[in-house]
N, C-alpha and C positions, 0 to 999 in steps of 0.2 A: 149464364151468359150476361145475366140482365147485374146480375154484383161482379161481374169483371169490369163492365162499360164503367158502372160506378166508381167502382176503384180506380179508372185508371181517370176518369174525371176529377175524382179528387184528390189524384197525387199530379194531373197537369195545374188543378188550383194550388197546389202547398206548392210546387216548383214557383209558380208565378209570382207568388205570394213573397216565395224565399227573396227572388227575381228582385221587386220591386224593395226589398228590403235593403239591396243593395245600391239600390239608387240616389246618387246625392245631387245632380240638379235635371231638372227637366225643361227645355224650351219645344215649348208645341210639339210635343210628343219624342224630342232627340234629348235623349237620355246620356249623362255622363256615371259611368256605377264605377262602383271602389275600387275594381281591378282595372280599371280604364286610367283610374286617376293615379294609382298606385306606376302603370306602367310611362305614363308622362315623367314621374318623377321617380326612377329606378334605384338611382343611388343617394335616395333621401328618407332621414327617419322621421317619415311622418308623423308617428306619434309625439313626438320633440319639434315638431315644424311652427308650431302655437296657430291658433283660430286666424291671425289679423295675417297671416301670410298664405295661409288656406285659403281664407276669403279674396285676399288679393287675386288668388290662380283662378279660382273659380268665377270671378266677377271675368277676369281677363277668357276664359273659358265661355261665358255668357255671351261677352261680345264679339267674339271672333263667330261662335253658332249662329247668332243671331243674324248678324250678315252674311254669313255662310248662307242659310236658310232665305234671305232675302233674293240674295241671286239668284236661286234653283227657282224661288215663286216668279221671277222677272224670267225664266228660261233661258238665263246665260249659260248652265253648260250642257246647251243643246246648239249651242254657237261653232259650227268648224274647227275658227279660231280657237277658242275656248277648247274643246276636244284633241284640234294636234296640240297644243302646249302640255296640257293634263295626260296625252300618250306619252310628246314625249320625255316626262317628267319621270314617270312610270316606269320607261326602258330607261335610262339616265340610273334609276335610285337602282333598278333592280340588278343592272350591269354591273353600278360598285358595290353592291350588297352581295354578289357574285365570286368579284374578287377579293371581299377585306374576308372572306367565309375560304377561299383556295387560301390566300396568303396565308391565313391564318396565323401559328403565333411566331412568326419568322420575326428573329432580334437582330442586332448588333453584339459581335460578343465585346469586354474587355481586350482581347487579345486583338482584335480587328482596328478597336481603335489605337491602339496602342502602335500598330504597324502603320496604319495611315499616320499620323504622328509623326513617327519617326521619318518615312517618306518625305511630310511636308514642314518637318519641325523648322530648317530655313526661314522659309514664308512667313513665318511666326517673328522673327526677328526685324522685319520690315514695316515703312507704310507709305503707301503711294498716293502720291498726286495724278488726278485724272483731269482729263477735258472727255465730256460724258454728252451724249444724245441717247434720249429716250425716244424711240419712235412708233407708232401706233401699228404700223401692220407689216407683215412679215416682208410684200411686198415695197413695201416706200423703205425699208430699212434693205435689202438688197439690193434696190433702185440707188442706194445713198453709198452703200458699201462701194457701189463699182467705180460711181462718181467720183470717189475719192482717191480712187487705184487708180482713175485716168491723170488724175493731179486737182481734184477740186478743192479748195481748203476747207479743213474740217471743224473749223469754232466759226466760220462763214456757214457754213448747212448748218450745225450745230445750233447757232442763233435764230436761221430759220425754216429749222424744222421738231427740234427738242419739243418732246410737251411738256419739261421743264420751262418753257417761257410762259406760258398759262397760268404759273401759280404766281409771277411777279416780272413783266416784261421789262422792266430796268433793269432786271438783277435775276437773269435764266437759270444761273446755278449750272454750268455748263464747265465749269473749273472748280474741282471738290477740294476742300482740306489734304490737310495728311489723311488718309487713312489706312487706318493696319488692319491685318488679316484677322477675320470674322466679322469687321463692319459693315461688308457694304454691300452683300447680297444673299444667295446662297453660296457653299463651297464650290459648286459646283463654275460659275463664274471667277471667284476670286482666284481659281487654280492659272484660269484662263490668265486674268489680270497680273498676277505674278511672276508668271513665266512670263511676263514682255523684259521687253527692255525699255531706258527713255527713248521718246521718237517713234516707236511701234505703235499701229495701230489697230486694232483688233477685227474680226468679222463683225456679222450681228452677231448675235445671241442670244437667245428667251430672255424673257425678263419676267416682269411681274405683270399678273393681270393682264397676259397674253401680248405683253408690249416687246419691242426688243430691243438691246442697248447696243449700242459701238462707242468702245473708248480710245482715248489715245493717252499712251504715257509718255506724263510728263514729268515725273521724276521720282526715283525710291532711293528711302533714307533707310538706313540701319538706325532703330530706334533704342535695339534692345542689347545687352551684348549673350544673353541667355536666355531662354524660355520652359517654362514647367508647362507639363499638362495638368491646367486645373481643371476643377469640377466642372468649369464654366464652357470650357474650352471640349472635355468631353460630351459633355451635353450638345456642345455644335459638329461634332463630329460624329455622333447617335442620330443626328437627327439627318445628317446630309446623307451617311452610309445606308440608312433605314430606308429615304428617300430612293436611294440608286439602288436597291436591293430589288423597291416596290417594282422599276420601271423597269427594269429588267426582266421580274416574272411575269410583270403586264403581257408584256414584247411577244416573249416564252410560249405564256401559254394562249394567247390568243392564235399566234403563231397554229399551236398545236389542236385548236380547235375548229380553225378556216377549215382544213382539210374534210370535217363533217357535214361541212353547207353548202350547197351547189351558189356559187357567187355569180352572177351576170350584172356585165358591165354595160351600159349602150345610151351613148352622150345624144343620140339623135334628138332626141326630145327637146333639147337643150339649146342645141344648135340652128 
């Protein structure tokens, strides 16, 4: 019994032993080891990475611990605050870690883009002039949409409410260039913007960074008299298709999965 105890005492020494071998920096006992460091940089050959870029991650690894470590000694994430964020950052990563694991390796093929293409090959031979507002919340841009269906004038609200006048309020950028299909958003919008005619004006529409736009057309040139599908051109069309593929099976299977969870609604608390 008494050379079992031993034995297994000094294969928990050779383990730890092995352990600490694998250790490349230490801050007050938080250890960074080679397979930790290896999985920060996956698609890198470290042995080819040289010392002076090594040390660069690892200095930047130092500092981020070190403050890390500073806040836990101060009790910051024993803070509410601090704990919903860090929850829910948690449900946030592990939701889309959820779905890119379902979607899995769902592409675009050749033959898809080649049919959208041909679809919108048209639109390709165009580029349009816009009067554009960019506006911050879904509501103040439905609020602005309806204003304008009563008869408000829309380079009037445009002027002030665009948060294109924030970057230069002499010059709001509220009347764009030409521009031709694949400049000016994603597909998903430009489809919208090409089917107008001049004088139309559009709903909202998502935009970027949860903003939404309303345009009005004001005029489309024939620029081209033919157009190929280039490399350039499918690559924007892979990505839009990939895009409307993702939202789709979002939709789908979340869809498919309510049906597992008992859901209760109840605004009282609120009201």
């Amino acid at each position: 019994m008494k050379k079992v105890i031993c034995f297994l005492i000094l294969l928990l020494l050779f383990n730890c032993a092995e352990q600490e071998k694998d250790v490349i920096v230490t801050v007050n006992g938080s250890k960074l080891t080679k397979q930790e460091f290896e999985q920060y940089l996956p698609d890198v050959d470290i042995k080819n990475m040289g010392e002076d870029r090594i040390q660069v991650f690892l200095d930047d690894w130092v500092h981020q611990e070190v403050l890390y470590l500073q806040a836990k000694r101060m009790g910051m994430h024993e803070e509410d605050s601090i704990k919903f964020v860090l929850g829910q950052y948690t449900k946030n990563f592990l939701a889309m870690e959820l779905v890119r694991r379902e979607f899995g390796s769902t592409t675009v093929t050749e033959k898809e883009i080649r049919e959208y293409f041909e679809v919108h090959k048209d639109e390709f031979l165009f580029a349009v002039k816009l009067g554009q507002m960019v506006l911050p919340t879904r509501e103040i841009a439905l609020r602005t949409s309806e204003e304008i269906k009563a008869g408000a004038d829309f380079f009037k609200l445009a002027r002030e409410r665009s948060l294109t006048r924030y970057q230069d309020p002499e010059n709001p950028k509220i009347i764009t260039d030409y521009l031709p299909r694949g400049m000016i958003a994603d597909f998903a919008i430009e489809e919208v913007i090409f089917g107008m005619k001049p004088g139309e004006i559009s709903e909202a529409v998502p935009y970027v960074q949860g903003t939404y736009l309303i345009v009005k057309m004001i005029d489309k040139r024939k620029i081209k008299a033919r157009v190929e599908l280039s490399d350039e051109i499918k690559g924007q069309i892979y990505n839009y298709l990939l895009a409307a593929k993702y939202q789709d099976f979002l939709t789908s299977y979340v869809d498919s999965l309510r049906g597992s969870y008992k859901i209760i609604t109840d605004l009282t608390p609120i009201q």
